[in-house]
FIRO-811328 format. One record per residue (C-alpha): residue number from 1; x, y, z. Coordinates in nm, 2 decimals. Each point is the difference from the previous one (the first is absolute). Example, Ala and Ser with C-alpha at 12.3 -4.5 7.8 and 13.67 -1.06 7.14 Angstrom:
BEGIN
{1, {1.23, -0.45, 0.78}}
{2, {0.14, 0.34, -0.07}}
***
This chain:
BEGIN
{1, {1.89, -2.32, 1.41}}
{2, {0.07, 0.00, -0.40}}
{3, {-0.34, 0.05, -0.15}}
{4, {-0.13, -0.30, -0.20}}
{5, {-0.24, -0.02, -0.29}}
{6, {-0.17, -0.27, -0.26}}
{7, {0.06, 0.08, -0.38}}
{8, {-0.12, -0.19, -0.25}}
{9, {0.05, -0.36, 0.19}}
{10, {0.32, 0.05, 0.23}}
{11, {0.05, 0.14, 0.32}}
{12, {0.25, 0.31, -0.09}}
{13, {0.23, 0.28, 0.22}}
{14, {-0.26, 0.28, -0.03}}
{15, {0.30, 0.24, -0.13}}
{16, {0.05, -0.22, -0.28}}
{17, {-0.35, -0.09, -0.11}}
{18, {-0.09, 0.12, -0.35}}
{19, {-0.26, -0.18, -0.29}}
{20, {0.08, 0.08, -0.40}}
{21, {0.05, 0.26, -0.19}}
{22, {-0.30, -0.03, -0.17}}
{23, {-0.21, -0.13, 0.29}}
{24, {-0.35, 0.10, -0.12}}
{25, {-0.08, 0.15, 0.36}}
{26, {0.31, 0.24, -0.12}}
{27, {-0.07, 0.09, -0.36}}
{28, {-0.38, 0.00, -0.02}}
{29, {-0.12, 0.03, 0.40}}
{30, {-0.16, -0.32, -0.09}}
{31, {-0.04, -0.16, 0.37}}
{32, {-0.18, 0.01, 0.31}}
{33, {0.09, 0.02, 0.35}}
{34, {-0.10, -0.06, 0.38}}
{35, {0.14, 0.15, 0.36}}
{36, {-0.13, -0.20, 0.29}}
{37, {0.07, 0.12, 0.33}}
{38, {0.19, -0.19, 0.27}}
{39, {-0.16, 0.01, 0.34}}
{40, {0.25, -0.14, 0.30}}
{41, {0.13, -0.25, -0.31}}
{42, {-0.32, -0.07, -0.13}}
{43, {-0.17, 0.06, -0.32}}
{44, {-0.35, 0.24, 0.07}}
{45, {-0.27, -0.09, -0.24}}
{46, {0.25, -0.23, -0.23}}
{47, {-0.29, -0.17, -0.18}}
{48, {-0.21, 0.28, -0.12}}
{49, {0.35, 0.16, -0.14}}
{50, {0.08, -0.29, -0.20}}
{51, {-0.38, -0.01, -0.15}}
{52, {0.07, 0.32, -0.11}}
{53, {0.32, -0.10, -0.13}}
{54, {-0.18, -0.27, -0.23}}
{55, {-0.29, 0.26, -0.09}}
{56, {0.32, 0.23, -0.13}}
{57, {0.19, -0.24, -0.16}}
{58, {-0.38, -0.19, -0.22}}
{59, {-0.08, 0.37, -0.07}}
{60, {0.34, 0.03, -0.17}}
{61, {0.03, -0.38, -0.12}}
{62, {0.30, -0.08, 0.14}}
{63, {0.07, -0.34, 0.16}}
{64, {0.01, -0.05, 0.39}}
{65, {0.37, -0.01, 0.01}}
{66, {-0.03, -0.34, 0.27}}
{67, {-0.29, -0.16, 0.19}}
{68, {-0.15, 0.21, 0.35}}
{69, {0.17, -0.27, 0.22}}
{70, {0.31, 0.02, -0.16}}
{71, {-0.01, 0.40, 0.02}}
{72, {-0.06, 0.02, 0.35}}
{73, {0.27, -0.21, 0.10}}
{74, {0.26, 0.25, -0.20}}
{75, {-0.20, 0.30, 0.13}}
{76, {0.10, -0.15, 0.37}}
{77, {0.37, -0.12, -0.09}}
{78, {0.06, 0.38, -0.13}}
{79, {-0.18, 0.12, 0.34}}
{80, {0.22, -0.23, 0.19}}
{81, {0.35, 0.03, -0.18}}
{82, {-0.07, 0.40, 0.08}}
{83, {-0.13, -0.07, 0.36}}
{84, {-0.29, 0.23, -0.12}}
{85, {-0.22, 0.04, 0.35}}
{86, {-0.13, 0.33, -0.07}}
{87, {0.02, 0.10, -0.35}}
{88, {-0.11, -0.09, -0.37}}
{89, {0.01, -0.22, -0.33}}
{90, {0.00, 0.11, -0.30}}
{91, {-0.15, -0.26, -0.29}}
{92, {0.07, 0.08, -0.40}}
{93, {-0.13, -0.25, -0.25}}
{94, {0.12, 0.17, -0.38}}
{95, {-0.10, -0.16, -0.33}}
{96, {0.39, -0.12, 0.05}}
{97, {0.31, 0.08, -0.29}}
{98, {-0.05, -0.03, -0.40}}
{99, {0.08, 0.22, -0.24}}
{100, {-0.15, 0.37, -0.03}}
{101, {-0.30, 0.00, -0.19}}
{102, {-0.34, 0.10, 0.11}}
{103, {-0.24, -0.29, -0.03}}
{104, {0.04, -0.29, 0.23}}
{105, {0.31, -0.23, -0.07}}
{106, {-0.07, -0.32, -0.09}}
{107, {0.23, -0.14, 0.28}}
{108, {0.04, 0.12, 0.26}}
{109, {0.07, -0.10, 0.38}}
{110, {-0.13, 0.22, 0.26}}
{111, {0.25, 0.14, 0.25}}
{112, {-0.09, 0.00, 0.36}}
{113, {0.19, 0.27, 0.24}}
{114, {-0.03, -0.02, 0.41}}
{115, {0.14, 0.24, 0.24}}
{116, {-0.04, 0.07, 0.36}}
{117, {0.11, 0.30, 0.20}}
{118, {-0.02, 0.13, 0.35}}
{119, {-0.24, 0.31, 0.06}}
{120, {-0.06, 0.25, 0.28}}
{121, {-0.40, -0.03, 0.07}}
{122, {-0.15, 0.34, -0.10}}
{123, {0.08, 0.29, 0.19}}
{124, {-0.28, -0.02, 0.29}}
{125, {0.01, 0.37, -0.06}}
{126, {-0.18, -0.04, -0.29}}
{127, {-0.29, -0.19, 0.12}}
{128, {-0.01, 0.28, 0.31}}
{129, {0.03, 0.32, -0.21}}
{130, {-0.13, -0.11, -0.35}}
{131, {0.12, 0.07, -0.28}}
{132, {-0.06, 0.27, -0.29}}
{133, {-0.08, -0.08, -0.41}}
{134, {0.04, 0.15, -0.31}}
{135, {-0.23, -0.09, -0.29}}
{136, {0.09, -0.03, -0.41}}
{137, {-0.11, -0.08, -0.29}}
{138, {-0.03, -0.42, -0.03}}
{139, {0.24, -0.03, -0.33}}
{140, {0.01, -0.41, 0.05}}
{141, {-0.12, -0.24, -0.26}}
{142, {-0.30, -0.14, 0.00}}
{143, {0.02, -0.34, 0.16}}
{144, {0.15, 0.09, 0.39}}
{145, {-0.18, -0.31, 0.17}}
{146, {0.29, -0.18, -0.15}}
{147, {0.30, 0.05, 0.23}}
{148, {0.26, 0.06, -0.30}}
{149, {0.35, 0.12, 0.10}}
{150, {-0.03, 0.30, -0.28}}
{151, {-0.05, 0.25, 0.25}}
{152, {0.14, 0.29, -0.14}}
{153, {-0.34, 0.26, 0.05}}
{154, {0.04, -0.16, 0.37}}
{155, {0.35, 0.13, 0.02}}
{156, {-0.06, 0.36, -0.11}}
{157, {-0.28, 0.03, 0.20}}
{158, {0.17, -0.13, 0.33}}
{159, {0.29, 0.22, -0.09}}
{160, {-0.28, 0.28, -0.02}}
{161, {-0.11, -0.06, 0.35}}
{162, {0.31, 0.00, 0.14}}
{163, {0.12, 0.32, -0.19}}
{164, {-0.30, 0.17, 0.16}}
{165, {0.07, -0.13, 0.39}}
{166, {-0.32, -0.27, -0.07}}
{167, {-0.03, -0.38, 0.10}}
{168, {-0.16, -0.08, -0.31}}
{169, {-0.16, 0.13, -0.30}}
{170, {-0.37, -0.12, -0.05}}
{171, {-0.06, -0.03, -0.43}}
{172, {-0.27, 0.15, -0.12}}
{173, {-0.23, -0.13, -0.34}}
{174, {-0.15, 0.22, -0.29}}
{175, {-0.28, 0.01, 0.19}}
{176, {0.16, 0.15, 0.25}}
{177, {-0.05, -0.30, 0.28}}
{178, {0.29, -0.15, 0.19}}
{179, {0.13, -0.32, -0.12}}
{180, {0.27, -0.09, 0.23}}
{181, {0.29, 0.08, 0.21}}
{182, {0.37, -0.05, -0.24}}
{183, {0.02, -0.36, 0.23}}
{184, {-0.26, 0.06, 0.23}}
{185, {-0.43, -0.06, 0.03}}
{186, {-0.17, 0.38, 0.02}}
{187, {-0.29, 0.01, 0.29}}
{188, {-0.21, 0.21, 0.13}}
{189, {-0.24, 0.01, 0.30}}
{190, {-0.38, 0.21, -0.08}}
{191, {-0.16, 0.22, 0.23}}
{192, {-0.24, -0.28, 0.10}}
{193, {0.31, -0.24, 0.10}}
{194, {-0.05, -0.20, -0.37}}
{195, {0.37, -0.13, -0.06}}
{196, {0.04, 0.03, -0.42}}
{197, {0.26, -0.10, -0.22}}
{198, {0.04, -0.04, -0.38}}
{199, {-0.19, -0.39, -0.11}}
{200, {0.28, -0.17, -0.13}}
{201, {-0.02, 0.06, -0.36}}
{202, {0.29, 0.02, -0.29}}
{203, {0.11, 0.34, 0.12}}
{204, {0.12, -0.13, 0.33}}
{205, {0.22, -0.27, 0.18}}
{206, {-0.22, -0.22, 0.20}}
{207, {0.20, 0.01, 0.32}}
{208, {0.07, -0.24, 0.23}}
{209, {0.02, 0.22, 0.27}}
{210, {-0.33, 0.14, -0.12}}
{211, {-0.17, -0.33, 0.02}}
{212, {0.09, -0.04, 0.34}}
{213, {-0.19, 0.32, 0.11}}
{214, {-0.26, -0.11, -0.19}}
{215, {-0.06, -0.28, 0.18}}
{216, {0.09, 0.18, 0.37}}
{217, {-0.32, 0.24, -0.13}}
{218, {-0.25, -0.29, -0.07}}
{219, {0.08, -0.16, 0.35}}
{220, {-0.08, 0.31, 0.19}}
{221, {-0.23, 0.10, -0.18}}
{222, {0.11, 0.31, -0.13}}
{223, {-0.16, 0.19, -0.33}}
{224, {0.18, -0.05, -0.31}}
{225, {-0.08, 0.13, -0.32}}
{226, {0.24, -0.08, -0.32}}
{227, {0.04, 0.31, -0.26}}
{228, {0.11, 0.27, -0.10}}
{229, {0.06, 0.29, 0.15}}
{230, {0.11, 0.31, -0.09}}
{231, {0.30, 0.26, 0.14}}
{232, {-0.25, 0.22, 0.11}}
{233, {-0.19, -0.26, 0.18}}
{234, {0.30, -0.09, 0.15}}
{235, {0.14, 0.33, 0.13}}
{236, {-0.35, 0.00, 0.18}}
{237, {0.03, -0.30, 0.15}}
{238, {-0.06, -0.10, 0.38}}
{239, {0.33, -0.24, -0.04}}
{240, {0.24, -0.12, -0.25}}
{241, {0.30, -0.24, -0.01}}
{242, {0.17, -0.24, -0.28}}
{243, {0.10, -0.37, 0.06}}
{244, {0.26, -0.23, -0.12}}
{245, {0.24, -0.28, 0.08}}
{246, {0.27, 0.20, 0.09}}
{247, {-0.19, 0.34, 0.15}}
{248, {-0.24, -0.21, 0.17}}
{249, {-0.27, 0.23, 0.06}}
{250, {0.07, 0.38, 0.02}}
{251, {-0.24, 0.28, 0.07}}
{252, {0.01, 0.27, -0.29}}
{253, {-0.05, 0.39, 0.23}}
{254, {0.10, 0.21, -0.28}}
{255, {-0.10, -0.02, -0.39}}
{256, {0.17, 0.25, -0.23}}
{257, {0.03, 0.22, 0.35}}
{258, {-0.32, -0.04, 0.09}}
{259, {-0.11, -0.13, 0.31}}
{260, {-0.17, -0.30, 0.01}}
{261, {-0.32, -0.01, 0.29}}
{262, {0.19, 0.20, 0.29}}
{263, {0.36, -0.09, -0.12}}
{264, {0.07, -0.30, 0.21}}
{265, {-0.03, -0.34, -0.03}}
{266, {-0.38, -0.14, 0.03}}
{267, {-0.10, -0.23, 0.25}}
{268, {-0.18, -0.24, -0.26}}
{269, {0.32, -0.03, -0.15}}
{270, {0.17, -0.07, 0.31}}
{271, {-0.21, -0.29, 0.06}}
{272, {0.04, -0.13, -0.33}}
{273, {0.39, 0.04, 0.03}}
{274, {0.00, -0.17, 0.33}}
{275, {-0.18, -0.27, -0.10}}
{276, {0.18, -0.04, -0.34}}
{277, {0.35, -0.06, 0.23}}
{278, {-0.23, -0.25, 0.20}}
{279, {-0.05, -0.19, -0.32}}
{280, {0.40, 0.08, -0.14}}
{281, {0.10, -0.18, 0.35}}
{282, {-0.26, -0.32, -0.01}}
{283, {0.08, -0.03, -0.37}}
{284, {0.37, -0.06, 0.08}}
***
């Protein structure tokens, strides 16, 4: 099946889809973006990504490229037209084309990109074994809670990780606390079985994966705490593991080579992983 995606109005050969030259998403990074994942053809927690989508795109006043309703039905033709049952889209919203100058154009129309793609589910393994982390210095701007597509720190330090045989590489601030994971939420799990993570401030991406955990803690009734913690603290935790929409939830057994709690994935974590697949599944 030829792949199919929406640019920009029209439904286009995915091989031959392309926006302008001076596209502002292209020349300035100037543009958000969403990835929703597809659960047995449906969309897993659709509603809080576009929320976040419209808290991106006020933060960066630039228009909602088309109305929610009209938005979900081109996020389902792309699904569809790709026969999408397990898989991914992928949303961009740019300021749109005009010519290169810094400030805002005057007029401009925003262009709207959807694609859809098959994927594997994660390697079980991973859940079974854990995986291992590097940390690095956070080198991002300031303002990560909005989910902008200039994610060029987030390249280097995935590259990082994968240079050094890690998953992931957790960033690390001045003050030498974690931030975040290069596309994933950083957790930990305290000696006392008190489940903390970073409050969602302007140094992280509020996840949507991330709010689904939180609210599989509240209803049973697990400890959370929201702050931040620190490498050290980390390396001496009872548990760890990172969450997102397309890692789900993975337990973290090795930071920087280190073992994390005895070196295998924690059974607090499993629960939570469990019952985060639970949710993934009823959501679709």
């Amino acid at each position: 099946m030829s792949r199919i995606a929406y640019v920009a109005g029209q439904y286009v050969m995915h091989r031959q889809a392309a926006v302008h030259i001076e596209d502002r998403g292209y020349q300035f990074a100037d543009g958000v973006y969403e990835v929703i994942a597809v659960n047995r053809g449906h969309l897993v927690d659709e509603a809080p990504h576009l929320a976040r989508l419209h808290r991106s795109l006020a933060e960066l006043r630039i228009a909602a490229p088309m109305v929610d309703g009209a938005l979900q039905i081109v996020i389902r033709e792309v699904v569809r037209r790709n026969g999408v049952d397990t898989g991914i889209v992928y949303l961009q919203v740019t300021r749109g084309a005009a010519p290169r100058e810094h400030a805002f154009p005057k007029a401009a129309k925003p262009t709207l990109v959807v694609t859809a793609r098959r994927t594997r589910p994660p390697d079980p393994r991973l859940g079974e074994d854990g995986i291992a982390i590097i940390t690095i210095p956070d080198i991002r701007w300031q303002r990560c809670d909005i989910k902008s597509v200039a994610l060029i720190a987030n390249v280097l330090g995935k590259q990082q990780a994968r240079e050094k045989g890690a998953y992931e590489a957790w960033q690390v601030d001045r003050a030498g606390e974690i931030t975040e994971g290069t596309s994933t939420n950083a957790w930990i799990v305290t000696a006392d079985g008190t489940v903390v993570t970073r409050a969602a401030d302007t140094a992280i991406l509020n996840g949507v994966t991330r709010l689904a955990v939180f609210d599989i803690i509240r209803r049973e009734g697990y400890r959370l705490e929201e702050r931040p913690f620190t490498v050290a603290e980390a390396k001496a935790a009872r548990e760890a593991f990172l969450t997102s929409t397309t890692a789900d939830l993975l337990p973290v057994v090795r930071i920087d080579g280190a073992p994390v709690g005895e070196g295998r994935p924690g059974p607090l974590g499993q629960q939570l992983r469990a019952a985060y697949f639970a949710h993934a599944g009823a959501a679709a």
